[in-house]
C-alpha positions as CSV (number, residue, x, y, z in Angstrom):
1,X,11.8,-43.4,127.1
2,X,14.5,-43.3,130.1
3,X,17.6,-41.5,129.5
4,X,19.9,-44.4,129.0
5,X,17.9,-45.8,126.0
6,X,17.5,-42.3,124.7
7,X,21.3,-42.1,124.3
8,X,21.6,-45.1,123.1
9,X,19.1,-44.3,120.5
10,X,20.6,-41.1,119.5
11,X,24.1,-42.8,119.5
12,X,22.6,-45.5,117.2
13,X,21.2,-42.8,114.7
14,X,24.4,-40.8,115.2
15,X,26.8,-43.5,113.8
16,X,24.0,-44.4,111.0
17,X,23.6,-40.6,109.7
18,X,27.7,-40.6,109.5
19,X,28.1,-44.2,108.0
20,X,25.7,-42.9,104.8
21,X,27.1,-39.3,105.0
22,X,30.4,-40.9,104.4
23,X,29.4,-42.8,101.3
24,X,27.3,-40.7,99.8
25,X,29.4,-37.9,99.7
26,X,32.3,-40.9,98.3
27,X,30.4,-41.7,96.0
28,X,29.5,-38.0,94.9
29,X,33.4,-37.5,94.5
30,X,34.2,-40.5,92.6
31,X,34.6,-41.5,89.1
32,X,31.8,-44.3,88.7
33,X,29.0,-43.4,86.2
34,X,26.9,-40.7,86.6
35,X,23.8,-43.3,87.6
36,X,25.3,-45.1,90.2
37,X,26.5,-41.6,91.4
38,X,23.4,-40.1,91.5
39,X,21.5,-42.8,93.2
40,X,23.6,-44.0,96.2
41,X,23.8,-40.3,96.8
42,X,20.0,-39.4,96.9
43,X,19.7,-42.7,98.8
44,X,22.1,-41.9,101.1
45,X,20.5,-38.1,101.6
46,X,17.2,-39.4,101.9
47,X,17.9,-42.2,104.8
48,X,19.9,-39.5,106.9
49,X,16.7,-37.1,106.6
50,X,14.4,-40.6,107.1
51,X,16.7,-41.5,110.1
52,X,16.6,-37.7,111.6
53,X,12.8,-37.0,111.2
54,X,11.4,-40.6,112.6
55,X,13.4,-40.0,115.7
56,X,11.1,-38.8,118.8
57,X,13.9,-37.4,120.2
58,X,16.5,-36.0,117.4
59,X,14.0,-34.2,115.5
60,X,12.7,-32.0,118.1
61,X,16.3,-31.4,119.1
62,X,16.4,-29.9,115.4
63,X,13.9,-27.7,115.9
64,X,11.3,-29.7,113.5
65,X,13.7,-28.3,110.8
66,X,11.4,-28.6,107.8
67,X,13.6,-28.4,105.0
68,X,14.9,-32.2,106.7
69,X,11.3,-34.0,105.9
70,X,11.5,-33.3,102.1
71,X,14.2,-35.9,100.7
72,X,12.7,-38.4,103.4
73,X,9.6,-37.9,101.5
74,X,10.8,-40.3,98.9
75,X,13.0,-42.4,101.1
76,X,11.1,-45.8,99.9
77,X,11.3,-44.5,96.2
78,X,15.0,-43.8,96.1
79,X,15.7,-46.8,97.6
80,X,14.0,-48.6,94.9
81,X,15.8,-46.4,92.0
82,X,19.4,-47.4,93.9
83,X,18.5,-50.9,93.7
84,X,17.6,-51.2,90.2
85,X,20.4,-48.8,89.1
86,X,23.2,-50.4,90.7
87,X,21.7,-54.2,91.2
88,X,20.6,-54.2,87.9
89,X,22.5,-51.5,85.8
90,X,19.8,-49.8,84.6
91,X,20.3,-46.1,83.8
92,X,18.5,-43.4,85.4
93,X,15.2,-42.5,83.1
94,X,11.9,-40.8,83.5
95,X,10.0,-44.2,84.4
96,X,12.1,-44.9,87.2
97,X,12.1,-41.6,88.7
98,X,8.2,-41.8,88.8
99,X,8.1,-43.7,92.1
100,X,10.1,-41.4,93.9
101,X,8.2,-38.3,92.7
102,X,4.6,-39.6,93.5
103,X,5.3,-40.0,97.2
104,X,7.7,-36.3,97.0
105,X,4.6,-35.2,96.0
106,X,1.8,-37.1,97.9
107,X,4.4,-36.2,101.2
108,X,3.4,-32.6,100.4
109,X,-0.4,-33.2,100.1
110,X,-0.1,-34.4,103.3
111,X,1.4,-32.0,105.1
112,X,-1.2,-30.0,103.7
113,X,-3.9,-32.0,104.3
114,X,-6.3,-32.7,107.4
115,X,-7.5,-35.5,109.1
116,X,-9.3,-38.0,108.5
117,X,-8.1,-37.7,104.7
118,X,-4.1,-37.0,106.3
119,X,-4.7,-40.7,107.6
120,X,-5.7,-42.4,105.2
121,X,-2.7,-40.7,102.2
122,X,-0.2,-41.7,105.3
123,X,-1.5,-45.5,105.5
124,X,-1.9,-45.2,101.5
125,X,1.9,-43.6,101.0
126,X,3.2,-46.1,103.6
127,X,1.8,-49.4,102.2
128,X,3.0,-47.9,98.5
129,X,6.4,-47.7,100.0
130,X,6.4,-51.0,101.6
131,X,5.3,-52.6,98.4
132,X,8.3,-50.6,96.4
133,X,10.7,-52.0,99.1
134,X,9.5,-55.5,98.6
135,X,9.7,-55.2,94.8
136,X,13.6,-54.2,95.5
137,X,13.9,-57.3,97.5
138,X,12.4,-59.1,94.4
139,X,15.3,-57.8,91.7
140,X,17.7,-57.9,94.6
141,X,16.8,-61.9,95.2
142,X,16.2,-62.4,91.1
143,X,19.7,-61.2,89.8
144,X,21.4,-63.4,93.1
145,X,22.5,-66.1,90.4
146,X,23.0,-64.0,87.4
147,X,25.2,-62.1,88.9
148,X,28.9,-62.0,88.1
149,X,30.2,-59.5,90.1
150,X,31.1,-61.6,93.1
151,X,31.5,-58.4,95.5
152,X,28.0,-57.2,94.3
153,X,26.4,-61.0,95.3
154,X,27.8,-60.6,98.5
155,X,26.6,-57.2,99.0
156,X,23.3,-58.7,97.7
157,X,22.3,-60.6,101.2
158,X,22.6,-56.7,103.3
159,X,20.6,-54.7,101.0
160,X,18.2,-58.0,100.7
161,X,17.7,-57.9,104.4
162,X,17.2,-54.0,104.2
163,X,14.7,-54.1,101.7
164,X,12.6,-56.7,103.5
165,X,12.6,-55.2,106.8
166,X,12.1,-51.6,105.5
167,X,9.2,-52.9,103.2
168,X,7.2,-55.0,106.0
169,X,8.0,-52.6,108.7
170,X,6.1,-49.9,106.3
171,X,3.2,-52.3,105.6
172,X,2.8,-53.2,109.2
173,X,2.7,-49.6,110.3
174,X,0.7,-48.8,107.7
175,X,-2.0,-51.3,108.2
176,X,-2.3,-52.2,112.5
177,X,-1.9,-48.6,113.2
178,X,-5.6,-48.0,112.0
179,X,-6.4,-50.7,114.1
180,X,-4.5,-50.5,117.2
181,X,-2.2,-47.1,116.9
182,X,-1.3,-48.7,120.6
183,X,1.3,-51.6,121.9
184,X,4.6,-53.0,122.3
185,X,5.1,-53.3,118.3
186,X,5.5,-49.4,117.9
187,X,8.9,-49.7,119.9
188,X,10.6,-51.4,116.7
189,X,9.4,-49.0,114.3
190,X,11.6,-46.3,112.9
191,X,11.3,-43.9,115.4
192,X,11.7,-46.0,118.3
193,X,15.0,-46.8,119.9
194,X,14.6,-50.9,118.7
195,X,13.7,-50.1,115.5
196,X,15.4,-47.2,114.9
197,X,18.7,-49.4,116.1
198,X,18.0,-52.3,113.7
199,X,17.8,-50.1,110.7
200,X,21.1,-47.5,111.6
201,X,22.8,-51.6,112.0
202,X,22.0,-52.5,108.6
203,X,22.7,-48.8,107.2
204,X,26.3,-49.3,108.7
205,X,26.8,-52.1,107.2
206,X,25.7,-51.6,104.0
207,X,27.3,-48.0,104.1
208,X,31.0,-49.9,105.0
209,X,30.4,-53.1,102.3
210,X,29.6,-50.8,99.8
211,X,32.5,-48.7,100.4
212,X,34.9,-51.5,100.6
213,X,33.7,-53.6,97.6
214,X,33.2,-49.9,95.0
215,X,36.1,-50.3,92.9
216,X,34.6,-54.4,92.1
217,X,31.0,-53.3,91.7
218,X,30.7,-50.2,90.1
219,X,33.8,-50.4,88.2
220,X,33.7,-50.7,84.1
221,X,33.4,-53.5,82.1
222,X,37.0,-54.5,81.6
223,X,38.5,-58.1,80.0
224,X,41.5,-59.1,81.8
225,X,44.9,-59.8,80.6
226,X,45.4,-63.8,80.0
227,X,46.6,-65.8,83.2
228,X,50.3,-66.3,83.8
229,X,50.0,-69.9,84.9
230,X,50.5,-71.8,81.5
231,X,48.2,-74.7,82.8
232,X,45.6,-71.7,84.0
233,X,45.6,-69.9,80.8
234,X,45.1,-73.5,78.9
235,X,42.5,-74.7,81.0
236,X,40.3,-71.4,80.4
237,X,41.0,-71.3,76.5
238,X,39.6,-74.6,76.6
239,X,36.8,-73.2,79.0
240,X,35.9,-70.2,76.4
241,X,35.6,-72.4,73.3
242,X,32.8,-74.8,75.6
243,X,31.2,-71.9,75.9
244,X,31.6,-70.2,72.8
245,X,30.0,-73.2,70.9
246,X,27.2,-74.0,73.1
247,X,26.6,-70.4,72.6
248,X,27.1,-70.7,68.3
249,X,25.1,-73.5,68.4
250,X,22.0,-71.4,69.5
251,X,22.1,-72.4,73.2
252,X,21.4,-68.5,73.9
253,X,17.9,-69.2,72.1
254,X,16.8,-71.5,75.6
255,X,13.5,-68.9,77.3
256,X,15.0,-68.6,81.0
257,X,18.4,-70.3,80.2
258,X,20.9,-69.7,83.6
259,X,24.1,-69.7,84.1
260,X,23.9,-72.6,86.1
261,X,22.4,-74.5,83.4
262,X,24.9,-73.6,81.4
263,X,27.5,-74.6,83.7
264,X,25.9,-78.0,84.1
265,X,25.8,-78.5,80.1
266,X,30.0,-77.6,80.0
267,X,30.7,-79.8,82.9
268,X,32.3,-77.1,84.2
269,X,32.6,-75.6,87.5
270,X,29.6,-72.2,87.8
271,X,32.5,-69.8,89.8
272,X,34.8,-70.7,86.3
273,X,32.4,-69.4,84.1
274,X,31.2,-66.4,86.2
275,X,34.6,-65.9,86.4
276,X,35.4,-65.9,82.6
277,X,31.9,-64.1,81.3
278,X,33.4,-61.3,84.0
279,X,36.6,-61.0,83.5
280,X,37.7,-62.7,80.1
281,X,34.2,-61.2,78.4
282,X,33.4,-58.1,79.8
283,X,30.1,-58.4,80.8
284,X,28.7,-58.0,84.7
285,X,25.9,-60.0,84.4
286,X,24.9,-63.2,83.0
287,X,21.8,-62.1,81.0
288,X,23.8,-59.2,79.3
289,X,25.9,-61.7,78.5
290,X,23.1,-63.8,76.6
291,X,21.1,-60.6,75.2
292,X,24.5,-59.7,73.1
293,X,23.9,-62.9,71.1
294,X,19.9,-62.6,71.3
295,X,20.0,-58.5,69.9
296,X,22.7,-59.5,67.1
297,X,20.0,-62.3,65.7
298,X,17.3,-59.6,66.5
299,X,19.4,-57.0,64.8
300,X,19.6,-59.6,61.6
301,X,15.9,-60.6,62.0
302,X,14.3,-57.2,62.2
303,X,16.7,-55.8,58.9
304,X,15.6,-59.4,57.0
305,X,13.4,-58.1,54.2
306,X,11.6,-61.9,54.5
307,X,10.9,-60.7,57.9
308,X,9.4,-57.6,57.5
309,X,5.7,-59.1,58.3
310,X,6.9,-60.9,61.2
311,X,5.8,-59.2,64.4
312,X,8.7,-58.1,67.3
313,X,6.7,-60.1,70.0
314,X,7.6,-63.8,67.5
315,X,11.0,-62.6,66.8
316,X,11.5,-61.8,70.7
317,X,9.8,-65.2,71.8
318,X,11.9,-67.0,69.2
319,X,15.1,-65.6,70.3
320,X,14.3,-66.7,73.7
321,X,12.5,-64.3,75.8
322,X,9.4,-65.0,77.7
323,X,7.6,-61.4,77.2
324,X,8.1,-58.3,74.7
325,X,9.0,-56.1,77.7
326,X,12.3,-57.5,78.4
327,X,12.9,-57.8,74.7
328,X,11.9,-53.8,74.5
329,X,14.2,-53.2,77.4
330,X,17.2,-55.1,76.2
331,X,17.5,-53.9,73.0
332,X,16.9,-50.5,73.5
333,X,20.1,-50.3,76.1
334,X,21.8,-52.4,72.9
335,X,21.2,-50.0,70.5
336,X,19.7,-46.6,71.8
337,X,16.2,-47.6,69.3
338,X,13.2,-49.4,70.0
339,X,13.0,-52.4,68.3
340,X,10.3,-50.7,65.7
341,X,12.4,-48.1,65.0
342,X,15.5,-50.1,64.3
343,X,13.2,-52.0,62.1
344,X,12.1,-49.1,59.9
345,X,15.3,-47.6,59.9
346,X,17.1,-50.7,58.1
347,X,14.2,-50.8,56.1
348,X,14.1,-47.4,54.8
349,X,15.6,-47.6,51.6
350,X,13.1,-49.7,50.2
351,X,9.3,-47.8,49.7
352,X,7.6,-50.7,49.5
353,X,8.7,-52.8,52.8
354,X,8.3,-49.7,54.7
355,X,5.0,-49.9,53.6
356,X,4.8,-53.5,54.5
357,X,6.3,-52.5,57.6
C-alpha cells in the first residue's frame, strides 16, 4: 500500500471511529430506554474495535492491543441485537443476546486454536456473521411499511445498505478466501483501504442520521395535542372514526393486514393515517397498533370458560396471525405472561376448568 492511500485509509477509519464514538457515548448519556441505550452503545464499541483491528496499518500502530479484538468479536451479533432493538422495539432478553455471545466465544476458541481447525471456525464464524447481517437487512426491509416513525423509515435505507454490504462482504470472505486467499477482491474488504472506506462512509452517516433524527425515533409513545387549524382537527376526527370502525368491525382480524390496505379501504391518504396511529394513538408501529385489538380479544378468549378447550395456536390464527410465534411474542410484551399462563391465571378460581385447562 503507497503512503498516500495509507493516509487516506487511516484518515477514513479516523473520522469513522469518532463519528460512532460520538454517538455512542450520546446515546450512553441520554434519557432514551435503557435497550436502545445499551445497544447503539455496544454497537457503536464493537465497530470502532472492528474498524481498528481489520486495519493493516492502524492495528500494528496500536501495538496488536489485545484487549481491542474482544468487542469486535461480536461486531456481526451486536449489530443484529441493535437492529432488532431499535427497528423493531424489542427489549433486550437472553435469546437475543445468544448471537452475540456464540461468536464472543467462538472468537476466543480461535485465538486459541491452530490451523487447519483456526480456518475452518474463521470461515464458519464469518459466514454466521454474514447470515446475522443479512437477517438484519430482512427486519430492517420487513418493518419499511409498518413503520410510523417517519425519521426511523428514513434512517431505514442507511442501516439497510450497511447490513447488506456488511453481511455479503462476510460471506464472500468467508467462502473465496478458501479458494483463492489471492486477488484484487481483497482490496474492498474491511481491512483494505476500499473497503475499509466504504464501510467508515456508511458508519458516518449512519452515526450523524441517527444523531440528528434521536429525539423522533427513540422518543416515547406520546398522543399529540388536537390541531389548531379547525378544518385540520375536523378532517382527522373524521379520519379516526374511519378507522376506529373498520377496526370495531373486526378488520384487525385480516392474517397480514397493512397499513396500506387499510389506507386503501378508508380512501384515505397512507402518510394521514401513519400520521394519526403515531401521533393521535401512540403507537410507533403499525402492527402494535393492530396487536392492541388482537391481545384484548385474546385476553377475552383465553379467560372465556367456553374456551377453555380451545387451543392458543386456533385462538391466535383466528385473531389473525399466521403462526403461534408472533402470537407468543406479542402478547407476552402485552401483558408480561405467556399466553398459557394468562390462561391459567383467569382460570384459577374454578378447580375444575383448570383441570380442563
Amino acid at each position: 500500500m503507497d503512503d498516500s492511500l495509507t493516509i487516506l485509509d487511516m484518515f477514513a477509519r479516523g473520522i469513522a471511529v469518532g463519528a460512532m464514538g460520538v454517538t455512542g457515548l450520546s446515546f450512553l448519556a441520554s434519557g432514551v430506554s435503557r435497550h436502545a441505550r445499551v445497544a447503539t452503545s455496544l454497537i457503536s464499541l464493537s465497530l470502532i474495535c472492528w474498524l481498528i483491528t481489520e486495519s493493516g496499518t492502524l492495528w500494528p500502530a496500536l501495538g496488536h492491543f489485545y484487549p481491542l479484538v474482544i468487542p469486535a468479536y461480536g461486531v456481526a451479533g451486536l449489530f443484529w441485537l441493535f437492529v432488532v432493538t431499535v427497528f423493531e422495539d424489542r427489549p433486550l432478553t437472553l435469546a437475543s443476546w445468544s448471537p452475540a455471545a456464540i461468536l464472543f466465544v467462538t472468537g476466543f476458541i480461535c485465538e486459541a486454536s491452530h490451523p487447519p481447525f483456526k480456518d475452518w471456525l474463521w470461515a464458519s464464524r464469518n459466514i454466521f456473521g454474514g447470515l446475522l447481517s443479512l437477517h438484519a437487512a430482512y427486519v430492517v426491509a420487513k418493518g419499511w411499511s409498518g413503520d410510523l416513525l417517519e425519521a426511523r423509515r428514513r434512517l431505514r435505507a442507511v442501516v439497510l445498505g450497511l447490513a447488506a454490504l456488511f453481511s455479503v462482504t462476510n460471506v464472500a470472505i468467508a467462502l473465496v478466501y478458501r479458494i483463492y486467499p489471492h486477488g484484487p477482491w481483497l482490496e474492498f474488504t474491511a481491512g483494505r483501504p476500499y473497503g475499509g472506506a466504504i464501510f467508515a462512509a456508511l458508519m458516518v452517516a449512519s452515526g450523524t442520521l441517527f444523531l440528528q433524527a434521536r429525539p423522533a425515533v427513540f422518543g416515547g409513545q406520546r398522543r399529540s395535542a388536537p390541531v389548531a387549524d379547525a378544518r385540520a382537527e375536523t378532517a382527522e376526527r373524521l379520519l379516526l372514526q374511519k378507522l376506529i370502525g373498520f377496526m370495531g368491525a373486526d378488520g384487525w382480524r385480516r392474517e397480514g393486514l397493512t397499513i396500506g390496505e387499510v389506507a386503501r379501504q378508508l380512501g384515505e391518504p397512507e402518510h394521514r393515517l401513519r400520521r394519526l396511529i403515531n401521533q393521535r394513538l401512540g403507537h410507533r408501529n403499525f402492527a402494535d397498533f393492530v396487536n392492541s385489538y388482537r391481545i384484548d380479544a385474546a385476553k377475552r378468549r383465553l379467560a372465556d370458560p367456553q374456551d377453555a378447550r380451545t387451543t392458543i395456536a386456533a385462538i391466535a390464527f383466528d385473531l389473525g396471525y399466521g403462526s403461534l410465534g408472533p402470537f407468543n411474542r406479542a402478547f407476552r410484551a402485552a401483558t408480561g405472561a405467556t399466553p398459557s399462563a394468562w390462561r391459567r391465571q383467569a382460570l384459577q378460581a374454578s378447580p375444575d376448568l383448570q383441570e380442563a385447562v
